[in-house]
N, C-alpha and C positions, 0 to 999 in steps of 0.2 A: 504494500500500500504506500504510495506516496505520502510522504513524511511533509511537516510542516513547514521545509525550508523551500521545498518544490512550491508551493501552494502559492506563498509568499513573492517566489518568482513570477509565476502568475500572473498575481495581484499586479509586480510592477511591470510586467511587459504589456497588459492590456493598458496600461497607463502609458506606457509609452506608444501601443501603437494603435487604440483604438478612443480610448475617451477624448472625448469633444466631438464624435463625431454621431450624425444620426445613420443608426444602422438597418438594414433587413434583418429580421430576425426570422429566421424561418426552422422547422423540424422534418428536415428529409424524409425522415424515418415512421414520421407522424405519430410518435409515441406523446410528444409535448407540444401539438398545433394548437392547443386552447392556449398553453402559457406562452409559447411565442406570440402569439395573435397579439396579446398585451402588451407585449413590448416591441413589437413591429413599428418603423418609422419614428424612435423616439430615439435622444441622442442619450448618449451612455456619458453620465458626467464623474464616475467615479468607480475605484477598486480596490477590496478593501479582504486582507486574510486575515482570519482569527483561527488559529490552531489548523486544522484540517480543511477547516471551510471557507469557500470564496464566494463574498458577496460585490455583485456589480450592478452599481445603481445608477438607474436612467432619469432624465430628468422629469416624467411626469410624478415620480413619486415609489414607483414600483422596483423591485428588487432581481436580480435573477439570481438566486441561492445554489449553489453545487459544492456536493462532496464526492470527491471520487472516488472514495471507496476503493477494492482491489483491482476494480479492470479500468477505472477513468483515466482519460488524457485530452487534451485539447493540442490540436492540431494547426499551424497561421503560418500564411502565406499571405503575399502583398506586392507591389511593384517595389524600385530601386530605392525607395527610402526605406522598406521595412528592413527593423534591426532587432537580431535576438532568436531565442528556437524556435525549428520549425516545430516541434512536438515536448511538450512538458506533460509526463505524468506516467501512469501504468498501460500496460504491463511494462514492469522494470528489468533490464538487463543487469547482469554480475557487472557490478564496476558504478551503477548507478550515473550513467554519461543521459542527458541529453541528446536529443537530433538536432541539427542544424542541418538547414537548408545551405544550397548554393545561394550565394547573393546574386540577384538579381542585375544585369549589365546596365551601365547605364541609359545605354537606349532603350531598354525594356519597355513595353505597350503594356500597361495592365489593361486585360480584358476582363476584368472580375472573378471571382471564385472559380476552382472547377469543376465537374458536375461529381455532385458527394459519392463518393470509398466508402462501400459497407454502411452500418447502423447510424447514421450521423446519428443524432438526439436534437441537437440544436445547432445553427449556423447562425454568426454575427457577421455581417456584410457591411464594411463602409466604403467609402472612395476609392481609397489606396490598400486595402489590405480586408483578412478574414478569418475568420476562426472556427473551428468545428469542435465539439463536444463528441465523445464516444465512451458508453460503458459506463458513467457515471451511474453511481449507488440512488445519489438522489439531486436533480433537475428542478426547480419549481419556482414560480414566480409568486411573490411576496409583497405583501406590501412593507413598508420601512417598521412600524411597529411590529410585525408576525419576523423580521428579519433579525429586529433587536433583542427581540424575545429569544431566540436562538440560538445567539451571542452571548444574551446572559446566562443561559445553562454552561458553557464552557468556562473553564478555569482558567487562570493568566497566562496569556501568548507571553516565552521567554521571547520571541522578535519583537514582539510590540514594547515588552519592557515596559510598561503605562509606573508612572508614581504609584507605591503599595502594592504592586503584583508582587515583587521579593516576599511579602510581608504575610502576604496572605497567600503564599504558597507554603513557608512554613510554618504557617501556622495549621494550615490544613492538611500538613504532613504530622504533627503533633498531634493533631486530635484523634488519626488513623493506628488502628493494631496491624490493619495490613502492610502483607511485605510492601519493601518497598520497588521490586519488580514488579509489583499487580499496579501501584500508584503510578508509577512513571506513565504508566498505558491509559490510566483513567485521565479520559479528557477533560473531568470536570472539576480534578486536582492540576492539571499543567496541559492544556493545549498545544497540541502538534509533534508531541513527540512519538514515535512510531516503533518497530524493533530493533531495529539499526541505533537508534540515539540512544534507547532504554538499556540494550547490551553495553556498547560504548562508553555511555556515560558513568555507569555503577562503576564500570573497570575501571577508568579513568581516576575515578576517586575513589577507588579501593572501598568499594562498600559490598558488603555481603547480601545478596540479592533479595535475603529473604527475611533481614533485618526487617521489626515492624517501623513503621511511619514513626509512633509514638517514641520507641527508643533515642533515634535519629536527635544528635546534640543541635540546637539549633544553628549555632556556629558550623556545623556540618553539612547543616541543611542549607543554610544558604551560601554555602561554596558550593553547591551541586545545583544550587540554579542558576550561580556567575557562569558555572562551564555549561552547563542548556544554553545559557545567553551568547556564548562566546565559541561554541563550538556548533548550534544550529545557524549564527551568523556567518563562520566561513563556507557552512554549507548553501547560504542562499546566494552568496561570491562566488563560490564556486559552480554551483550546478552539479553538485555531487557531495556527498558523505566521504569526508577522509577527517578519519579521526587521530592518524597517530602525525606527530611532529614529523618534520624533515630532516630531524639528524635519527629515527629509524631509517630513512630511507637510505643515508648513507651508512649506517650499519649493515645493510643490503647489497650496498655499492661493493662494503668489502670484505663481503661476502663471495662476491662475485656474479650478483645478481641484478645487476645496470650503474648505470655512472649515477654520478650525486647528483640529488635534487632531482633522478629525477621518478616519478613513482609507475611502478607497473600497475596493472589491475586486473584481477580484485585485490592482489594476494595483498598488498603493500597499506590500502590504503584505512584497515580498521586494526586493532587490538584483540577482538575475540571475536564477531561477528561471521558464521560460517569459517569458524577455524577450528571446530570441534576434533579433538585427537593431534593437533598440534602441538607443537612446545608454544608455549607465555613467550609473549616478547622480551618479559622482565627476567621470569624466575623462571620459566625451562618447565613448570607441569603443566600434563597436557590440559588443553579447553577444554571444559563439557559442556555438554550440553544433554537440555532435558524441556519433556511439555511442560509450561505452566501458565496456566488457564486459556489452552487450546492456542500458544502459541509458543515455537521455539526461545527457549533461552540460554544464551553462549554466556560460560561465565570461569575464571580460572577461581578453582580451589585454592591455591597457591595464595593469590594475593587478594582475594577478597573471602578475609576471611572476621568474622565478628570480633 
């Protein structure tokens, strides 16, 4: 599932290459021709991620709500000004890369869209450029309070960072007995982190996966939402999840396993994520991994330990 830093990428390429402008909004697929109907002909004046979700508001008032859940992506193409991916989102490949389009030459003719690839859901159509939705979990058009409302069940975006999201994350990590592997994933304690960050991040700071919330020193708890903040950040610069520093990569280098700086993938670019039966980058015991609560979790014995 696309992770919260993807989402957020989103949020700023529709900003860059579609708000201000009034769109066709149309549903190939005809799954969503009542909610496009609504937002048909109106100018998209804003784009806004909260944890997993992307709201994009148009100017008569109305919303277009998407979570992509495990198979969503949105798809954009445009003439020689559009800049950025051509595809954000699921299904994700090993290595978590982006698609980029070729750029467009500069004499390029845009002729408009082309004619929709499989289940569109929804198409955004402006001047210069287009978007297509496919697979999303959930598509629906909103008004601004049924939009707000939705935003207030999630917990604080570590990208948004808002004054008091630190504060009232751990605080709502103190008031839980649950592990804190099951918290990372609940949206409505920390927004947008997925299993890639939840692995990552425990390892990162050495916490034992299945510590409860409550135990967790609060001084603990909020160095583990500085690195959410600091490490779901180079994932929305980046366009990919790479959790470990660049002097592993030259530990790699001489190894014999590529020149410095620079990273292979997958292998190089997490700490324990899908490295189950590995050696630890730190301490040399192997990763495990195990179900918990119907999803994998990669974690070294070794160094996260209570």
């Amino acid at each position: 599932m696309p992770e919260g830093h993807s989402v957020h990428r989103l949020a700023r390429q529709f900003a860059d290459v579609l708000v201000g402008e009034r769109l066709a909004v149309s549903s190939p697929q005809g799954r969503f021709a009542q909610g496009a109907a609504l937002l048909d002909g109106h100018v998209l004046t804003g784009s806004v991620a909260h944890g997993k979700h992307l709201f994009l508001g148009f100017g008569h008032g109305l919303v277009l709500h998407v979570h992509l859940g495990l198979y969503g992506a949105w798809d954009f193409g445009g003439d020689a000004g559009f800049r950025g991916a051509s595809s954000i989102g699921a299904p994700r490949k090993i290595g978590e890369r982006e698609v980029y389009g070729d750029d467009a030459g500069p004499d390029a003719v845009y002729a408009g869209p082309p004619e929709p690839v499989g289940a569109v859901r929804v198409r955004l159509a402006g001047g210069h450029g287009w978007a297509d939705l496919r697979g999303a979990t959930t598509c629906e058009t909103l008004t601004r309070a049924e939009a707000d409302a939705v935003a207030a069940r999630l917990g604080p975006d570590p990208l948004r960072n808002l004054p008091g999201d630190r504060e009232g994350f751990i605080a709502a990590l103190a008031k839980k007995r649950t592990p804190l592997a099951t918290l990372l994933m609940d949206q409505k304690v920390i927004a947008g982190v997925g299993n890639v960050y939840r692995a990552e991040l425990l390892f990162r700071q050495r916490l034992d996966p299945w510590l409860p919330g409550s135990v967790l020193p609060a001084e603990s708890a909020g160095l583990l939402w500085d690195d959410t903040v600091a490490t779901m950040s180079d994932g929305v610069r980046d366009g990919r999840i790479i959790t470990t520093p660049p002097h592993y990569w030259t530990r790699l280098r001489e190894a014999g396993a590529g020149e410095a700086g620079t990273l292979r993938e997958p292998e190089d670019a997490h700490f324990v994520y899908r490295r189950h039966g590995l050696d630890c980058r730190d301490c040399g015991t192997a990763v495990a991994l195990t179900e918990h609560a119907a999803r994998k979790l990669y974690w070294c014995p070794g160094c996260q330990r209570s």
